[in-house]
GUPATI-843353 format. One record per residue: residue number from 1; chain; x, y, z of N, C-alpha, C in turn. Coordinates in steps of 0.2 Angstrom, whole numbers. Atoms other than C-alpha are relative to their C-alpha. Layout:
BEGIN
PT	k	c	n.xx	n.yy	n.zz	ca.xx	ca.yy	ca.zz	c.xx	c.yy	c.zz
PT	NUM	A	X	Y	Z	X	Y	Z	X	Y	Z
...
//
This chain:
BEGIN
PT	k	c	n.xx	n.yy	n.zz	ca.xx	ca.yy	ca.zz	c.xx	c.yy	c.zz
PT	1	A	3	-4	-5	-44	-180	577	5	5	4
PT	2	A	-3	-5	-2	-37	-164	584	-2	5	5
PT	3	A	3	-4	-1	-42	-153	598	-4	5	-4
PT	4	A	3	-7	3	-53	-136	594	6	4	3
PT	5	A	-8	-5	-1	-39	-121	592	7	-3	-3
PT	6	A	-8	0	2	-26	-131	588	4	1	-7
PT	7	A	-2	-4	3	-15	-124	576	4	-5	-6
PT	8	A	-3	5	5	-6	-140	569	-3	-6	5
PT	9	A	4	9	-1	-9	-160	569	7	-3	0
PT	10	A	-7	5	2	6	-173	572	-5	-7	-3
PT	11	A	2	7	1	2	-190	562	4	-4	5
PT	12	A	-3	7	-4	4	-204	573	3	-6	-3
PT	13	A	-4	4	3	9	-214	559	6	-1	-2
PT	14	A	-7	-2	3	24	-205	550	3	6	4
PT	15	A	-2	-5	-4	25	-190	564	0	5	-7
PT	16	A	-1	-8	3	22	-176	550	-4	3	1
PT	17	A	3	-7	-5	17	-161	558	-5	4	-8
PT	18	A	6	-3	4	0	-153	546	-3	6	2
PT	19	A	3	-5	-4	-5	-136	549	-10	-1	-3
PT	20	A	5	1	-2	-23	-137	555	-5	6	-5
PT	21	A	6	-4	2	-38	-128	542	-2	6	4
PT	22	A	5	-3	-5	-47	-113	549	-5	-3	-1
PT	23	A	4	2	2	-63	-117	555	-5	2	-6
PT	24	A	6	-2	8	-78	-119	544	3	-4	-7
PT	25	A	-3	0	6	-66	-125	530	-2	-7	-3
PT	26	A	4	7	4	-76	-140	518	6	-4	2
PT	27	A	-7	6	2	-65	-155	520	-1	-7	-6
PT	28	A	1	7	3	-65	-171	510	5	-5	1
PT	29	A	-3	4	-3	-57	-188	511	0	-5	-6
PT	30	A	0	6	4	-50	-201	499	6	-4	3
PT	31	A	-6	6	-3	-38	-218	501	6	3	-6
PT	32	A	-7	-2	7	-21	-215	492	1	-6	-4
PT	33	A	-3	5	5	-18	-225	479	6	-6	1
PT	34	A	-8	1	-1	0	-231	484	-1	-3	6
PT	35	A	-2	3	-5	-3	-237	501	-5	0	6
PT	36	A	7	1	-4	-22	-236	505	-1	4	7
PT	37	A	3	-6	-6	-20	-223	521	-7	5	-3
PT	38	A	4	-4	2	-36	-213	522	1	8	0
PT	39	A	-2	-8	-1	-32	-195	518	-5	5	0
PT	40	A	3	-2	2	-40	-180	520	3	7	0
PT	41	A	-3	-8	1	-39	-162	513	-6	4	-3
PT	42	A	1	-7	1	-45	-146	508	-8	-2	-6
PT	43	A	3	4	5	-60	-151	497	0	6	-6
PT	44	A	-4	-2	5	-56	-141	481	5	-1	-3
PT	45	A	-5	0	4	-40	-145	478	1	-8	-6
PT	46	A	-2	3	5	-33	-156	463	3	-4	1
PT	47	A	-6	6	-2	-22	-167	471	1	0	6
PT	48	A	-3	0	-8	-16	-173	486	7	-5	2
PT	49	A	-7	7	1	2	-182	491	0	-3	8
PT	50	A	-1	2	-5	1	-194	504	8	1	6
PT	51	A	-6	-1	-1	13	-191	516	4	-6	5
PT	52	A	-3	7	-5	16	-210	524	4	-3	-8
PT	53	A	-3	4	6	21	-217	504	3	7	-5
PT	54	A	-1	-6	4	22	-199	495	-1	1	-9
PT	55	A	4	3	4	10	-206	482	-3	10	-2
PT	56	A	6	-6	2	1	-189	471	-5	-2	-1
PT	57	A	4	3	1	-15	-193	472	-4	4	-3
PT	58	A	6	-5	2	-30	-185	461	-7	1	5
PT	59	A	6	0	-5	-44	-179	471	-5	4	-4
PT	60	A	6	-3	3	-58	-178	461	-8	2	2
PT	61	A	7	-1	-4	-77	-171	465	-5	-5	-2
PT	62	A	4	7	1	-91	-185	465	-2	1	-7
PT	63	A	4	0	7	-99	-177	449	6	2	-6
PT	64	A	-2	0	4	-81	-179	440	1	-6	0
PT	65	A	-2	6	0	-79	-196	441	-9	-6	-2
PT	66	A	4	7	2	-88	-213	434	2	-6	2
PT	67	A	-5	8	-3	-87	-231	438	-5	-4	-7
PT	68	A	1	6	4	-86	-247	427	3	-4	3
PT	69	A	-2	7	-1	-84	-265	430	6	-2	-4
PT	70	A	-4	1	2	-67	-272	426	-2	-5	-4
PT	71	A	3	2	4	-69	-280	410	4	-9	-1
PT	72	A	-6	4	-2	-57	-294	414	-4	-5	7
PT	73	A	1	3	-7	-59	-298	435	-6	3	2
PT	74	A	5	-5	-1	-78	-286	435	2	3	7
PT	75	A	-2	-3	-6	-69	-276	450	-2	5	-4
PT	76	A	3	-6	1	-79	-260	451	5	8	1
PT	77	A	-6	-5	-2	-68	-246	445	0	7	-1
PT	78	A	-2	-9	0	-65	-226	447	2	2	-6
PT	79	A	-4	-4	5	-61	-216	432	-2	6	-1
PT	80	A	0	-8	2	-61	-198	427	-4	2	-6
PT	81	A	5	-2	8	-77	-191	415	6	0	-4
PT	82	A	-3	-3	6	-69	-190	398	5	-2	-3
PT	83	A	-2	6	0	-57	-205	401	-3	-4	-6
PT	84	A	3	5	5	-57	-218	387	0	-9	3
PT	85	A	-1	8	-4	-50	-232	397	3	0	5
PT	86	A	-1	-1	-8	-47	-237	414	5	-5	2
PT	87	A	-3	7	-2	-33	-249	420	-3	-3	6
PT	88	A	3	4	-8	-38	-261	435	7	-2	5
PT	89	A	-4	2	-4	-27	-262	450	1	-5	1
PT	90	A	-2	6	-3	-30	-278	453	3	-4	-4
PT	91	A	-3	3	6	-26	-287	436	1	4	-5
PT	92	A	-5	-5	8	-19	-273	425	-5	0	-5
PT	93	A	6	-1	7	-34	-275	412	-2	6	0
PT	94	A	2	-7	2	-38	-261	402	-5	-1	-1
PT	95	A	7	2	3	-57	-259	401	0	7	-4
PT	96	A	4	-6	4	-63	-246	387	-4	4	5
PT	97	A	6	-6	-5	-75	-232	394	-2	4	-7
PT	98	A	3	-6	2	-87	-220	385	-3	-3	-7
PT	99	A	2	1	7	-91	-222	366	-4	-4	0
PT	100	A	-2	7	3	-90	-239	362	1	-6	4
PT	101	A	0	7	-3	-93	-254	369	5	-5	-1
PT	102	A	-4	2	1	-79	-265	369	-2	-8	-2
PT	103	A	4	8	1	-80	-284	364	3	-3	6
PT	104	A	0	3	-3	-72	-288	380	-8	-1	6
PT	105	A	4	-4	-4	-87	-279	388	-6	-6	-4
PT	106	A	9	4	7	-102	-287	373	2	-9	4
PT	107	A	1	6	-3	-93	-305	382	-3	-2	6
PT	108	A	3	-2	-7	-99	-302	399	-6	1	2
PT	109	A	6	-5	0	-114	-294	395	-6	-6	-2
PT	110	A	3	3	3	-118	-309	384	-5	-6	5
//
C-alpha cells in the first residue's frame, strides 16, 4: 500500500525502491515460486523477478494456464496450456498432462 501521487514504493522487506504505475494501470498478483512472497505487477507482462529471492517467475493469465492433481502426492497443480507434464514442488513427481492418460493417473482413478 502506498499513498495517492506517490511516485515510488520502498519494500519494507528488502527496502527496494519500485517506481509506482500510473493511475488506472490493471494490476495482477502471483506468489513467487522461490520464496512464496506475494508479488504484484503490471498485468500483461510475461514474467516477473522477485525482488526479495530474484526468482524469474512466469506470470500467466487465468485462461493460459490449467490444473492437475499430482499423480504421485494429488497436490493440485498449475501448468501452462500446451504443456505435456508438470513436476510437483512437493515430491518432484512428473504427472503427464494433455493427451493421454497416464497409468500413474488410470491408478488413482481406479
Amino acid at each position: 500500500m502506498y499513498p495517492v501521487g506517490a511516485s515510488s514504493v520502498c519494500c519494507a522487506v528488502c527496502n527496494a525502491v519500485t517506481a509506482v504505475p500510473p493511475p488506472g494501470t490493471e494490476m495482477a498478483q502471483l506468489v513467487c515460486g522461490g520464496c512464496h512472497t506475494l508479488l504484484m505487477y503490471i498485468r500483461g507482462a510475461t514474467s516477473v523477478q522477485c525482488s526479495c529471492c530474484h526468482t524469474v517467475n512466469l506470470a500467466l493469465e487465468a485462461n493460459q494456464v490449467a490444473h492437475v492433481n499430482c499423480g504421485n502426492c494429488r497436490m493440485l497443480l498449475m501448468y501452462q496450456y500446451g504443456a505435456r507434464s508438470v513436476k510437483c514442488a512437493v515430491c518432484n513427481f512428473v504427472t503427464s498432462v494433455g493427451g493421454s492418460t497416464s497409468t500413474t493417473d488410470m491408478k488413482f482413478n481406479s
